[in-house]
C-alpha positions in Angstrom: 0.0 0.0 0.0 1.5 3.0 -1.2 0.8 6.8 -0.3 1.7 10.3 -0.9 1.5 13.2 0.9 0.7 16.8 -0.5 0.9 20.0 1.7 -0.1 22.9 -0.1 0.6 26.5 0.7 3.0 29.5 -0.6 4.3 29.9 3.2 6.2 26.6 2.9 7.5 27.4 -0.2 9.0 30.5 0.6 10.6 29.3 3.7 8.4 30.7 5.9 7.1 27.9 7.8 9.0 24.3 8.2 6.4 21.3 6.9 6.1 19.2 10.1 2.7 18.1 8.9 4.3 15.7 6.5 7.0 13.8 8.4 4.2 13.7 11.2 1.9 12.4 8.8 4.7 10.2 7.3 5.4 8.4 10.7 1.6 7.8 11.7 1.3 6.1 8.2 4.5 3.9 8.5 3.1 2.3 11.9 0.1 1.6 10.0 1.5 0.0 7.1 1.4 2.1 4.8 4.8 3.2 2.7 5.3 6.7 1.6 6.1 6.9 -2.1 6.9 11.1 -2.1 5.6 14.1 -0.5 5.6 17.0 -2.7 5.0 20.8 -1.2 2.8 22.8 -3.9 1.4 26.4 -4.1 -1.8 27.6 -4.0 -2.1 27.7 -7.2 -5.1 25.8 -9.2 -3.4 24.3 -12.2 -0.1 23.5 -9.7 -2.6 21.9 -7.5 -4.4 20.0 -10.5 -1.5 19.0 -11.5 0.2 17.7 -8.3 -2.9 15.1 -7.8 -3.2 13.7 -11.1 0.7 13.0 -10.9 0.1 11.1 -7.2 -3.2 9.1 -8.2 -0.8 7.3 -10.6 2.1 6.1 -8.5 0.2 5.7 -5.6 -3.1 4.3 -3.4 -3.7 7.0 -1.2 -3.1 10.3 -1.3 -3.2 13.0 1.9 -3.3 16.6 1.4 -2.9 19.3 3.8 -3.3 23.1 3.7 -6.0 25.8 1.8 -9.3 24.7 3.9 -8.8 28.4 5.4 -11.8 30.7 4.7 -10.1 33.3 2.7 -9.7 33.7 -0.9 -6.1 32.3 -1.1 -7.4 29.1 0.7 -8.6 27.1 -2.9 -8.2 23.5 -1.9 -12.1 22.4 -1.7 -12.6 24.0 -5.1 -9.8 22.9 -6.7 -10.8 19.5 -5.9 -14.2 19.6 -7.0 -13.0 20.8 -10.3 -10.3 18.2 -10.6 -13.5 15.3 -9.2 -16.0 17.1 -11.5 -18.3 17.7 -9.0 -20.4 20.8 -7.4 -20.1 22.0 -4.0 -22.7 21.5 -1.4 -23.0 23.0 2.1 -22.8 19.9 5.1 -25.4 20.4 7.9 -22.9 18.7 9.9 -20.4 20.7 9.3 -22.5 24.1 9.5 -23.4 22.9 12.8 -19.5 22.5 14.0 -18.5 26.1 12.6 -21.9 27.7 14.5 -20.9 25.5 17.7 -17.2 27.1 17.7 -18.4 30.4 17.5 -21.0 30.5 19.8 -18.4 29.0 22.3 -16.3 31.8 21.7 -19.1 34.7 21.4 -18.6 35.9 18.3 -20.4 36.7 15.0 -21.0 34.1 12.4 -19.8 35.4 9.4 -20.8 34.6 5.8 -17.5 34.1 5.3 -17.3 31.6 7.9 -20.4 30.2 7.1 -18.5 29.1 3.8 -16.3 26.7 6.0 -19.2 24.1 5.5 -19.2 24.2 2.0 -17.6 20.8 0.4 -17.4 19.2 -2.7 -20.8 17.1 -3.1 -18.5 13.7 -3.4 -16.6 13.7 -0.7 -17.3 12.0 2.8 -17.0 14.7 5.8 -14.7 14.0 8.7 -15.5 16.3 11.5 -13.0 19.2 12.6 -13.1 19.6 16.4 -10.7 21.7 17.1 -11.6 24.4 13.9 -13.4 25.1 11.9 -12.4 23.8 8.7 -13.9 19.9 7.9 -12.1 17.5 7.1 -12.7 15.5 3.4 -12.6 11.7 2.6 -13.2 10.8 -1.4 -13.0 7.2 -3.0 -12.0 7.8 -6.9 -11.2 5.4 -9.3 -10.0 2.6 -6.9 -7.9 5.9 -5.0 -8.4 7.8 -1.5 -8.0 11.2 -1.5 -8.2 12.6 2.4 -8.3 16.6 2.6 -6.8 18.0 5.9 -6.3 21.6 7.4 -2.7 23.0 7.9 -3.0 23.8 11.3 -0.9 21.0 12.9 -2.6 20.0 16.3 -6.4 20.2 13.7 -5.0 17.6 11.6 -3.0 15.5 14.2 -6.5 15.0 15.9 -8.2 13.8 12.6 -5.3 11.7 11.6 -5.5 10.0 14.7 -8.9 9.8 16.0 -10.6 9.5 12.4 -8.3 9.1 9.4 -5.6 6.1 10.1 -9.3 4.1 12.1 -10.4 4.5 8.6 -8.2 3.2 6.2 -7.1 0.1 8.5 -10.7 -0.4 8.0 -10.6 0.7 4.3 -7.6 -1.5 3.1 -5.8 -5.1 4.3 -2.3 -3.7 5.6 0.5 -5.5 6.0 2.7 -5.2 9.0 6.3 -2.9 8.8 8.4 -3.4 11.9 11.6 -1.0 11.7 14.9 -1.7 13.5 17.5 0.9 13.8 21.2 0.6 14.7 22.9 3.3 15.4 26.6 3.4 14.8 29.7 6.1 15.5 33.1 6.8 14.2 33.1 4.8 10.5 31.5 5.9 7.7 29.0 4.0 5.4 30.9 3.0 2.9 33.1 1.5 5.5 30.3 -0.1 7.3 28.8 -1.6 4.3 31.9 -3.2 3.2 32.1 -5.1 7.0 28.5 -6.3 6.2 28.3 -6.9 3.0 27.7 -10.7 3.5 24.9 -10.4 5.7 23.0 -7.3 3.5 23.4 -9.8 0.4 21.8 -12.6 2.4 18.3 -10.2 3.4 15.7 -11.7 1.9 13.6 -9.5 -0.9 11.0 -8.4 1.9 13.8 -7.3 4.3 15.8 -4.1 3.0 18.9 -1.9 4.8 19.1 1.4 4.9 21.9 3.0 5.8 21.7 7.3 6.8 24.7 9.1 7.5 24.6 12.0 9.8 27.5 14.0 10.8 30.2 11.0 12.2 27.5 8.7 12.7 25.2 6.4 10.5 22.0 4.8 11.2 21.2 1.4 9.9 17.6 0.6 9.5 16.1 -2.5 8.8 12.8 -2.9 7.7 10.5 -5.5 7.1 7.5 -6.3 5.4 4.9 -8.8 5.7 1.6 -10.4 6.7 2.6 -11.9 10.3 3.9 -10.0 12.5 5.8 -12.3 15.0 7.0 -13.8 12.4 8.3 -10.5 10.3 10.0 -9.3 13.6 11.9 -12.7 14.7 13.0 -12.4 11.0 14.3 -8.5 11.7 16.1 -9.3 15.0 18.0 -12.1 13.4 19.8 -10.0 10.9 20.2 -7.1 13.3 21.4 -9.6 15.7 24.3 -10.2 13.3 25.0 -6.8 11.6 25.6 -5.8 15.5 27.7 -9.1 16.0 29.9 -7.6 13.3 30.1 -4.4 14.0 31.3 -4.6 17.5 32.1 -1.2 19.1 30.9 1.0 16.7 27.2 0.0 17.8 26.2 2.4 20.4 22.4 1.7 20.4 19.5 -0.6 19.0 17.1 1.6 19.0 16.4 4.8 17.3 17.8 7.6 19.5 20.1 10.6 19.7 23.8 9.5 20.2 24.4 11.5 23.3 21.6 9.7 24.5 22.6 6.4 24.0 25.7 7.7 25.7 23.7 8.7 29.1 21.6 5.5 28.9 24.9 3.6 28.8 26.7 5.3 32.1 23.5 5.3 34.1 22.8 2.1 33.2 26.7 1.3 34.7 26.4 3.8 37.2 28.9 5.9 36.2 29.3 9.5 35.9 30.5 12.3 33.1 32.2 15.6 33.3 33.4 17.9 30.7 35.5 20.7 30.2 35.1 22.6 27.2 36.8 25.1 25.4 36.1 25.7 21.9 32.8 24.2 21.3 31.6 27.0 24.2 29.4 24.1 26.0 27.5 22.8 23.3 28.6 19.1 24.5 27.1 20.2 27.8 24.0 21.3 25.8 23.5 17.7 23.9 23.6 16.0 27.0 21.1 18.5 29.3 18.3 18.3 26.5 17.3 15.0 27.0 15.3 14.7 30.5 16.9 13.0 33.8 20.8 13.2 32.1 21.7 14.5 35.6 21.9 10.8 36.2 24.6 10.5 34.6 26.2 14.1 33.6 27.6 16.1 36.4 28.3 19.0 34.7 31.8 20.7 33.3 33.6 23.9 32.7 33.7 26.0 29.9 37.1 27.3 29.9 37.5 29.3 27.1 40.2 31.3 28.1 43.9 30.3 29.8 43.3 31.5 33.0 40.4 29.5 33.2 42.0 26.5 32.3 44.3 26.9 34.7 42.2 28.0 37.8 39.4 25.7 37.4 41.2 22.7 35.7 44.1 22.9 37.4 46.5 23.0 33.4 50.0 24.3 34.4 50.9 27.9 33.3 53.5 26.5 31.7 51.9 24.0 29.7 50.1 27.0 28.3 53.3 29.0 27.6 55.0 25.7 25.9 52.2 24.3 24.2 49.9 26.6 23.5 46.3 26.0 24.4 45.3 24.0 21.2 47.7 21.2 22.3 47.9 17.5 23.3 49.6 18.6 26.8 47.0 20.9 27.6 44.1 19.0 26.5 45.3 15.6 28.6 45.6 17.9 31.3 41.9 19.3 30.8 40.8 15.8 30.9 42.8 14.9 34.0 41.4 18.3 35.9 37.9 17.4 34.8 38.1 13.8 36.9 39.9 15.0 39.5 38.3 18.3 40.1 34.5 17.3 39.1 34.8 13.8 40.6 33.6 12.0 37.2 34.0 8.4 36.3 35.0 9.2 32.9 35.7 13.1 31.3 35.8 15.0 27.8 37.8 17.5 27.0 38.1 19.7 23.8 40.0 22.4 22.9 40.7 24.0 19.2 40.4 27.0 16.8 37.0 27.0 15.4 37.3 30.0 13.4 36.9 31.9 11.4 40.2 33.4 12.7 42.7 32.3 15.2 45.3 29.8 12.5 47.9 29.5 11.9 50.4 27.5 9.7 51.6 25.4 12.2 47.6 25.2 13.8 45.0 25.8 10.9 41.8 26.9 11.8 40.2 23.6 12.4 42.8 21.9 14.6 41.1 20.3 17.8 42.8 18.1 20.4 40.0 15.8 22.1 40.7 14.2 25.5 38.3 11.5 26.8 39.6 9.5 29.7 39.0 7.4 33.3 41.0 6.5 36.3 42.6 4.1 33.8 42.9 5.7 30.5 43.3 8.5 28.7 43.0 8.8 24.8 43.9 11.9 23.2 43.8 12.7 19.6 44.2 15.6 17.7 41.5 16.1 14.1 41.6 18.9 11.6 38.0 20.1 10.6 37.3 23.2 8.2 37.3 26.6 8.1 33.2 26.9 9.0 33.1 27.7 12.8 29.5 26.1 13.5 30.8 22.6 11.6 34.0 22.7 13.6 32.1 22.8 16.7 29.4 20.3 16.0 32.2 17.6 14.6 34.3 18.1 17.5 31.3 17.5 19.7 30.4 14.3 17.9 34.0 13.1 17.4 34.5 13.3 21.0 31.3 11.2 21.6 32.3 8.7 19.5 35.7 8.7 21.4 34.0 8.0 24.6 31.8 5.9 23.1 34.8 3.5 22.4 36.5 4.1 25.4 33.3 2.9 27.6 33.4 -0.1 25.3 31.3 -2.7 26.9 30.7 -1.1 29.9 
């Protein structure tokens, strides 16, 4: 069963609102069964609009469409679909009655304008709006389902939930898709296919991987398709089973989440602890880990010592470290890492220092250079990486290199 989705609307095109209607929408369908052929973001435009469903009722089964239910002139969806169904438009009691019962609740004046809200195309099947104004539309064409939602997010979250997905399980026989993700750090796809190659040849036609790189990490995702479900997901864990067996230590998690995360749910799972002292990604490694609720589990906090006397009055780096090293240097990053255990009382520390940039190189110490520091009671990796020349990349790949460095150094903790 195959579906697209179709958000329509000038203020997505232009950038001025994100469309988080359609990866919402996306995910609500994949849990159902239902794959996702393409989602295309049109204008409100007639013709673009004509256009945009006659191209989806030929790839696909079901097609959703958000946006233009509004009641003002630029909002053309319910005619444009009448034209492109052939059909009149009618006003729904039932409808008429929800727009009069909002604005009653509300005290205000039912405008003519309003009143419109309750006009749909004769064809279609009405699915109640109760939290606006605007109804929702249901149409069977041709062997397709077309399903007409409003824009505003929480109004068609509702209707997905409480009225749309209830009525295509009932519509359509849907076959079970069971994901499993497997998140990996610190090798590259191309690196991780050629370790698995064996095991990717040997999925069977109804089990594909997907692999989806994202800054120093890559998510593998296998996901199956079939009619039993027990059956599909014993079949799912087997292979992740051994795609994990031989990856090893890049795995940090089976399951879908952040990799920061994964690296709290390991230490707290271990009892241990985490400190950090930061210089040149100015806390944002402190900032991945205090996003996600209850990391004071397992991250005690840190320092952002940006400047040298910082480094050495709350770290404890020797002045003259600093004076025959420099700052961006292995000596004084190993020595951040041992003042972040000792002074902060950790189980295991990061500590980063560099020149992010834009400014700040030189030949000897490009803009880019970064020494990372992870370390325990006992060990201490240090390594030094040269980024680019874009300060925000620099900082969010040193942040992720040095997870991945104490990913490995945790290991199998």
């Amino acid at each position: 069963m195959l579906a697209e989705i179709i958000t329509i609307g000038d203020e997505i095109l232009i950038g001025q609102i994100v469309d988080t209607n359609s990866a919402w929408i996306a995910q609500q369908l994949n849990s159902a069964g239902i794959r996702v052929k393409q989602i295309s973001s049109v204008s409100d435009d007639r013709q673009h609009i004509l256009t945009a469903l006659k191209e989806a009722q030929e790839r696909v089964d079901v097609i959703l469409i958000t946006g233009g239910l509004g009641p003002t002139k630029d909002d053309i969806t319910k005619k444009t679909l009448a034209e492109y169904f052939q059909v009149g438009m009618i006003e729904n009691a039932e409808a008429l009655e929800n727009v009069k019962r909002i604005f009653a609740k509300y005290n205000r004046p039912l405008l003519e304008v309003n009143r419109q809200q309750a006009l749909v195309p004769e064809n279609c099947e009405v699915i109640n709006n109760h939290n606006g104004t605007a109804p929702g539309m249901w149409f069977e064409h041709q062997g397709k389902v077309y399903v007409s939602m409003p824009g505003v997010p929480f109004e068609m979250m509702y209707m997905v939930e409480d009225q749309v997905l209830p009525k295509l399980k009932a519509t359509f026989k849907l076959p079970f898709i069971i994901h499993k993700t497997i998140l990996t750090v610190g090798e590259g796809e191309s690196f991780l296919a050629e370790r698995i190659a064996d095991i990717e040849d040997s999925l069977p036609p109804h089990i594909k991987l997907a692999y989806l790189p994202k800054l120093g990490q890559v998510r593998l995702r296998l996901s199956g398709y079939g009619e039993n479900q027990d059956n599909l997901a014993t079949e799912v864990e087997h292979y992740a089973e051994q795609i994990i067996s031989s990856l090893g230590t890049v795995v940090v998690a089976q399951e879908d989440i952040a990799l920061e995360k994964a690296l709290l749910d390991k230490l707290e799972s271990s009892s241990k602890t985490l400190s950090v002292a930061e210089s040149c990604t100015g806390g944002y490694i402190s900032h991945l880990f205090t996003q996600h609720p209850g990391s004071s589990k397992a991250f005690l906090g840190g320092a952002v010592s940006y400047s040298n006397e910082l480094k050495e009055s709350i770290l404890g780096v020797k002045n003259e470290t600093l004076w025959q090293h420099g700052a961006v240097s292995e000596k004084t990053a190993t020595e951040m890492v041992q003042g972040a255990l000792q002074n902060f009382k950790s189980d295991y520390a990061i500590a980063v220092t560099g020149i992010a940039g834009p400014g700040g190189g030189t030949d000897e110490k490009p803009v880019g250079t970064v020494w990372i520091a992870v370390a325990s009671a006992a060990e201490t990796v240090v390594r030094r990486f040269t980024f680019g020349n874009k300060r925000k990349q620099n900082i969010e790949r040193t942040a992720i290199t040095a997870l991945g460095m104490l990913n490995t150094l945790l290991g199998n903790l």
